[in-house]
NUDO-374838 format. One record per residue (C-alpha): residue number from 1; residue in three letters; x, y, z. Coordinates in steps of 0.25 Angstrom, whole numbers. Layout:
N
+------+------+-------+-------+-------+
| resi | resn |  east | north |    up |
+------+------+-------+-------+-------+
|  NUM |  Ala |     X |     Y |     Z |
...
+------+------+-------+-------+-------+
This chain:
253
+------+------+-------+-------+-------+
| resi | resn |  east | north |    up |
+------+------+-------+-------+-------+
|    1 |  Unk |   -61 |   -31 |    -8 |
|    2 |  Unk |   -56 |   -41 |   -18 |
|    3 |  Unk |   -63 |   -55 |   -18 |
|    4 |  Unk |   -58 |   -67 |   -10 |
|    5 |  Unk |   -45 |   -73 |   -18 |
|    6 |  Unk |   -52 |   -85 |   -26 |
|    7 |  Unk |   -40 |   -95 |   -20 |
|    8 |  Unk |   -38 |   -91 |    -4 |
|    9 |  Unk |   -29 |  -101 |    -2 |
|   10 |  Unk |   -20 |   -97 |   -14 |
|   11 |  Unk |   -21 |   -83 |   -12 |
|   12 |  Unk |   -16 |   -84 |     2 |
|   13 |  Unk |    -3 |   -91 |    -1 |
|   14 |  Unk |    -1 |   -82 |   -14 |
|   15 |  Unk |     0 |   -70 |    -1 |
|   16 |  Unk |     8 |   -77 |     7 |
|   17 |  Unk |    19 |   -80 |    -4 |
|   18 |  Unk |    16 |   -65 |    -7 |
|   19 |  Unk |    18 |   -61 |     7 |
|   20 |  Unk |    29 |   -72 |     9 |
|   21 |  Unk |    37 |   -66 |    -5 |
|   22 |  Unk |    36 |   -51 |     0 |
|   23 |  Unk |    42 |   -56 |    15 |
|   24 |  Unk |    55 |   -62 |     9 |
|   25 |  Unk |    58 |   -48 |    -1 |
|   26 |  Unk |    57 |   -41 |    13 |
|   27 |  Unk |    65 |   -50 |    22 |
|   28 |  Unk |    75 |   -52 |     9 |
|   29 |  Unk |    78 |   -37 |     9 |
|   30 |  Unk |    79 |   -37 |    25 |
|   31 |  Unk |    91 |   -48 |    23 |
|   32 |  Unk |    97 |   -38 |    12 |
|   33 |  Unk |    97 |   -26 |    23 |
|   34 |  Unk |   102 |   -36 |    34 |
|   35 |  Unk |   114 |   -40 |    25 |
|   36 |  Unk |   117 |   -25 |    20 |
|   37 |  Unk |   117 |   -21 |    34 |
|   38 |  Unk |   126 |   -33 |    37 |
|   39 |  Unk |   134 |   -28 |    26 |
|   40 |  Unk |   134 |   -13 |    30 |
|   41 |  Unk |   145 |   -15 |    42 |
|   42 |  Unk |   156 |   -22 |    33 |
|   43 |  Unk |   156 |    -9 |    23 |
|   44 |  Unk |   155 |     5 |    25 |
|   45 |  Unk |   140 |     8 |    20 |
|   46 |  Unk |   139 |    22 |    21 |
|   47 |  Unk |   140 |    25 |     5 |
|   48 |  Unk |   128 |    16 |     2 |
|   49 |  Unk |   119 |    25 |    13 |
|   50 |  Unk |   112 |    37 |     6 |
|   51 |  Unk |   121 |    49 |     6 |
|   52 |  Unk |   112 |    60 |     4 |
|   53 |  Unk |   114 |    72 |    -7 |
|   54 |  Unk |   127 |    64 |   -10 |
|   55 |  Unk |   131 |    54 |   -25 |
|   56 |  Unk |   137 |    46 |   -17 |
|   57 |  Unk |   125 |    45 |    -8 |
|   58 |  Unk |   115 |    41 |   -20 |
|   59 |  Unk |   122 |    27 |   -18 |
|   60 |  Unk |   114 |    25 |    -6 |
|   61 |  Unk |    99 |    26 |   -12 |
|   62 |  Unk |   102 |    12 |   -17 |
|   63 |  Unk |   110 |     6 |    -4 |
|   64 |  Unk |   104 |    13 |     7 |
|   65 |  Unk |    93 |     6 |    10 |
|   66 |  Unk |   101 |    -6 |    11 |
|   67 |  Unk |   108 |    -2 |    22 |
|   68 |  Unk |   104 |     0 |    39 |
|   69 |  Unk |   110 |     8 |    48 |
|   70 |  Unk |   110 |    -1 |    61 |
|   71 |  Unk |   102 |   -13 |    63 |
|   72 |  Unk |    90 |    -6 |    70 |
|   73 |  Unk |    89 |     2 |    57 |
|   74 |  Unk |    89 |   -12 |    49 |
|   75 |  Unk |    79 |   -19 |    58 |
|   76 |  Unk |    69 |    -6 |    56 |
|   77 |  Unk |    70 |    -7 |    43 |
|   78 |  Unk |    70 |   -22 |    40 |
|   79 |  Unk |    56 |   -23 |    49 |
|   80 |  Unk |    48 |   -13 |    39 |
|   81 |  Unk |    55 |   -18 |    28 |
|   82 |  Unk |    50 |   -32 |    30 |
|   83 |  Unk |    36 |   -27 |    33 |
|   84 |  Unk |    34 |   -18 |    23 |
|   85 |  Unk |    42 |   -25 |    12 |
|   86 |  Unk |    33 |   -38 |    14 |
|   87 |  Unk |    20 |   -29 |    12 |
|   88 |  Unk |    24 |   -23 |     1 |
|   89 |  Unk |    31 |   -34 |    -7 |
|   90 |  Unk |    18 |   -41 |    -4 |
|   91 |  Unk |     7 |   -34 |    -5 |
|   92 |  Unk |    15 |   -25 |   -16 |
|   93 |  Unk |    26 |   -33 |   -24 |
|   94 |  Unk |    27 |   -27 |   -38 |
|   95 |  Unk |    25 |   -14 |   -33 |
|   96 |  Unk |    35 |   -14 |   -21 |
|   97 |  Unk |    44 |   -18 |   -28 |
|   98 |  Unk |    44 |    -8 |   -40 |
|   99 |  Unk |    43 |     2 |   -26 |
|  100 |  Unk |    57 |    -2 |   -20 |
|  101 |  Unk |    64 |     6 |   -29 |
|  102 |  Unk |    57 |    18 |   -27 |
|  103 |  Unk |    57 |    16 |   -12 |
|  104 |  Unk |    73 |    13 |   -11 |
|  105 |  Unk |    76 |    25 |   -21 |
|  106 |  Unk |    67 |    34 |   -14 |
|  107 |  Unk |    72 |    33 |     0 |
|  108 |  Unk |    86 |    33 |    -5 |
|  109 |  Unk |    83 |    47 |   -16 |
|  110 |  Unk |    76 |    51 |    -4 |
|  111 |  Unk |    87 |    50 |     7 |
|  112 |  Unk |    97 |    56 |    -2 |
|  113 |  Unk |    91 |    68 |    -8 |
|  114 |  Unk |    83 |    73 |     7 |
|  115 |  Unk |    95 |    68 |    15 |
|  116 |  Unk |   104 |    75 |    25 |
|  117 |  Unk |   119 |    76 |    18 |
|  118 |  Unk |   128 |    68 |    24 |
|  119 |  Unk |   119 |    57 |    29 |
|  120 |  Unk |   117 |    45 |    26 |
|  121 |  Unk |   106 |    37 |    25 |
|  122 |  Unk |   102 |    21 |    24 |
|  123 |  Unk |    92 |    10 |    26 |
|  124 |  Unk |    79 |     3 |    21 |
|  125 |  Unk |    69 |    13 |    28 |
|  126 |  Unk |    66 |    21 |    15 |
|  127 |  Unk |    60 |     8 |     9 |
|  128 |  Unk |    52 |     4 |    21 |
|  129 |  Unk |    45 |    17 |    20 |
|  130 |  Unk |    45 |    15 |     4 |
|  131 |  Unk |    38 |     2 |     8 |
|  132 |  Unk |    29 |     7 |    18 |
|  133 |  Unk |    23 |    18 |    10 |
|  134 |  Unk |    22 |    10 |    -2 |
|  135 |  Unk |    14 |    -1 |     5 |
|  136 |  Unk |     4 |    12 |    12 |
|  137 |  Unk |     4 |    20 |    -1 |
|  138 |  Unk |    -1 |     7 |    -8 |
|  139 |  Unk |   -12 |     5 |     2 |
|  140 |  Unk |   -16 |    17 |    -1 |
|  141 |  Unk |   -16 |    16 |   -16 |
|  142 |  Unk |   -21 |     3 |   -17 |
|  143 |  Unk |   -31 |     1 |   -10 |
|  144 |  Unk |   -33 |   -14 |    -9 |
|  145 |  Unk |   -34 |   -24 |     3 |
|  146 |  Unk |   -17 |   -27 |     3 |
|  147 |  Unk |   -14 |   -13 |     0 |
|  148 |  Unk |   -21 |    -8 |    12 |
|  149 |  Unk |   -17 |   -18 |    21 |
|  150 |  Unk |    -3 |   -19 |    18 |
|  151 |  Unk |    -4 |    -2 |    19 |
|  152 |  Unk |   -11 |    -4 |    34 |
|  153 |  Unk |     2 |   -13 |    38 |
|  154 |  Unk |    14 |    -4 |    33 |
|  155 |  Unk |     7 |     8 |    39 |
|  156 |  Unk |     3 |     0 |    50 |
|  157 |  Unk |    18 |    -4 |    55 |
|  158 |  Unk |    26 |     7 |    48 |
|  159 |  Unk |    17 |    20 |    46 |
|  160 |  Unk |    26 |    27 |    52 |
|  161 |  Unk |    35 |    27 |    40 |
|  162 |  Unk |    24 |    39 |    36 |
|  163 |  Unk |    30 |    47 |    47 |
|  164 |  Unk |    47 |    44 |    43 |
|  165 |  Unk |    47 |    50 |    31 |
|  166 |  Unk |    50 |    63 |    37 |
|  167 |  Unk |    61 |    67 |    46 |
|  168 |  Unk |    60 |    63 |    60 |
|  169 |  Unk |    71 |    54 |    68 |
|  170 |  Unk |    87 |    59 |    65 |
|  171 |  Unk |    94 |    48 |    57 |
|  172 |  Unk |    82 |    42 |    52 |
|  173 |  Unk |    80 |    44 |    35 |
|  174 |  Unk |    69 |    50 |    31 |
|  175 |  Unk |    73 |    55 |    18 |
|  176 |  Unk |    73 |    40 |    14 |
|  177 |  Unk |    61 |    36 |    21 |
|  178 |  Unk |    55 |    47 |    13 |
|  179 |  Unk |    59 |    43 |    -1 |
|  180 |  Unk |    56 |    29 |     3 |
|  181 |  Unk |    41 |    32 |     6 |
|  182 |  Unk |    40 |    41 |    -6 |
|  183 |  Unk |    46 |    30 |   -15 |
|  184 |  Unk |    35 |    22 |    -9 |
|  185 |  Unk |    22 |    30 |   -10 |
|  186 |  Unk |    27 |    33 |   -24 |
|  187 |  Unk |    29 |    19 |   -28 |
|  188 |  Unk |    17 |    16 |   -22 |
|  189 |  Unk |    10 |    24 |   -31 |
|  190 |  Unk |    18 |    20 |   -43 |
|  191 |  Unk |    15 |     4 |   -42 |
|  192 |  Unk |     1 |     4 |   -34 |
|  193 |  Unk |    -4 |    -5 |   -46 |
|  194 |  Unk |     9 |   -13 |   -47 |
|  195 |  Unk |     2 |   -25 |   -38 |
|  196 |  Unk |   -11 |   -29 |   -42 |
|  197 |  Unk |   -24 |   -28 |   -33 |
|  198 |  Unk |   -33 |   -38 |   -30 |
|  199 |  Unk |   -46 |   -36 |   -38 |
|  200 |  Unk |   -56 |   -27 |   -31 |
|  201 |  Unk |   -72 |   -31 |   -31 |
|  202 |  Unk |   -80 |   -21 |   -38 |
|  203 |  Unk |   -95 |   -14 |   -32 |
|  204 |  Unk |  -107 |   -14 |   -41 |
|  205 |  Unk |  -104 |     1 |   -38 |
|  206 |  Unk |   -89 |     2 |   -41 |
|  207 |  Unk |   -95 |    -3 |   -57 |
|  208 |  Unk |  -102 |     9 |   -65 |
|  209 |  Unk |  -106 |    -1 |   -76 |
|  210 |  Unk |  -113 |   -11 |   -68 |
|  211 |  Unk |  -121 |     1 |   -60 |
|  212 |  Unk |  -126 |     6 |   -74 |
|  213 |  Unk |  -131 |    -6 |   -76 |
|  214 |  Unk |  -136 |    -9 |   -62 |
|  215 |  Unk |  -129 |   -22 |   -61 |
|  216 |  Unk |  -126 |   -25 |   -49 |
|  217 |  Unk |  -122 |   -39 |   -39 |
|  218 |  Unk |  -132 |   -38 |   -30 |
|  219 |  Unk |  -124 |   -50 |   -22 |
|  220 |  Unk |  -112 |   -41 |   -20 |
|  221 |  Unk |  -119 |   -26 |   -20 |
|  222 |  Unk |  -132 |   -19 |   -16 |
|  223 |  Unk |  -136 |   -12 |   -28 |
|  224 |  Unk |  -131 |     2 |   -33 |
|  225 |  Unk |  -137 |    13 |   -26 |
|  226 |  Unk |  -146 |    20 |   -35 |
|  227 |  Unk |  -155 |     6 |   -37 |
|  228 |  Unk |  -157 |     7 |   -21 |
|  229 |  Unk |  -172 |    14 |   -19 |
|  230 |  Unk |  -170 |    25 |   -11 |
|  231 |  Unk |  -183 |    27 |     1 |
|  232 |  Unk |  -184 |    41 |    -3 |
|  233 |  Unk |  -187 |    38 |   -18 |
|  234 |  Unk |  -193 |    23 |   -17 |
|  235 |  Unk |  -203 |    23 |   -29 |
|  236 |  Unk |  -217 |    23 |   -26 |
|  237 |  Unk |  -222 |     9 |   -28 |
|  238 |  Unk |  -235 |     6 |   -34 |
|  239 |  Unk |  -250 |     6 |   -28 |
|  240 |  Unk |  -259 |    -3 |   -32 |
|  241 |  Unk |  -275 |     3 |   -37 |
|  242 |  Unk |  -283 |    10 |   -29 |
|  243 |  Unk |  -299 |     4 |   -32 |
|  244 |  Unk |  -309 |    13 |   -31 |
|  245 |  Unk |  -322 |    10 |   -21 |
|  246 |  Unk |  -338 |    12 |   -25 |
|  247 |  Unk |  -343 |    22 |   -15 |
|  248 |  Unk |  -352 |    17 |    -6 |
|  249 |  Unk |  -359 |    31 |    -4 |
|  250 |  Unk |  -364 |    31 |   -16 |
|  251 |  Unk |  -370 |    16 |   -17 |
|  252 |  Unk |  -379 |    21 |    -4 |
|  253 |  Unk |  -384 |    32 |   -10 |
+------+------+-------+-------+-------+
């Protein structure tokens, strides 16, 4: 557990600016999908959708998430993006953002290569995936208090994410869900140190040098093991002189 912030107070609102940051990156690319699906009904948008197995198709692997096939398709989309973009972006800045690239490209390669011919395919839900196994993989690898909360939250509302990567409902992409997820985990394992970790106390026990030496902070830890007497081995303590009495017998005689 890392130690109490020396300044609550400022701690606090450094979070809230840092939670407050991550909210508008996330409600800023909701209002980019919302104009491009606005946008989708005054031209034909079926050449920026991913085409798979097809050159002309490739175009879409940098478009397609931009796009929504009806609004109830935008809507579930918009929701997990705004809840997993803000726990990323906050509790992960530097490395979600050096992940979208890997998330986006992923779902698209992903979509085109394993893809039926002559579909098409479109939407954000390869990066929501991306997002959501990014944010889980990181709990896992990282191991901190923010890590394994923000993990907790993401499987929490959207672990069913973990189940969508493979083919289940007609019409529903699953080639991109897929690339998105393994965009993510791998991204997760590439920039796992991108943030920095708040500094974790250290045990006497966790310190090889300071055992050697039998230092220990008697205020924090009990002391190590082996200077604990064990009941089995308690060394005998010392007795004091037995003294030796005149015989009365002989005094008689």
């Amino acid at each position: 557990m890392p130690d109490a912030p020396i300044d609550p107070e400022a701690q606090r609102a450094a979070d809230r600016r840092r939670i407050g940051g991550a909210l508008k990156i996330s409600i800023a690319f909701l209002a980019l999908l919302a104009v491009m699906f606005g946008v989708q009904g005054m031209l034909d948008w079926r050449p920026f959708a991913i085409v798979p197995q097809s050159l002309p198709g490739l175009l879409g692997v940098l478009t397609a998430p931009l796009l929504h096939g009806s609004p109830a398709h935008l809507i579930a989309n918009a929701s997990a993006l705004l809840l997993l973009g803000t726990l990323a972006f906050s509790v992960y800045p530097r490395a979600t953002v050096r992940a979208l690239p890997l998330m986006w490209l992923g779902a698209g390669l992903c979509a085109w290569w394993l893809g039926e011919p002559g579909s098409r395919h479109l939407g954000a839900s390869g990066v929501t995936h991306g997002l959501m196994f990014l944010i889980f993989v990181l709990g896992l690898l990282r191991r901190d208090r923010p890590s394994i909360a923000a993990g907790m939250i993401a499987f929490f509302f959207y672990g069913g994410m973990l189940l969508t990567v493979l083919p289940q409902e007609p019409g529903v992409s699953w080639q991109s869900h897929l690339g998105g997820a393994l965009g993510g985990i791998l991204a997760a394992w590439l920039f796992r140190r991108a943030d920095p970790q708040a500094p974790r106390r250290r045990y006497s026990w966790e310190d090889e040098d300071d055992l050697e030496l039998g230092a220990h902070d008697d205020t924090l830890e009990p002391p190590p093991p082996r200077d604990v007497p064990v009941l089995w081995e308690r060394p005998e303590e010392p007795r004091g002189t037995v003294l030796s009495f005149p015989d009365r017998r002989r005094e008689r005689d």
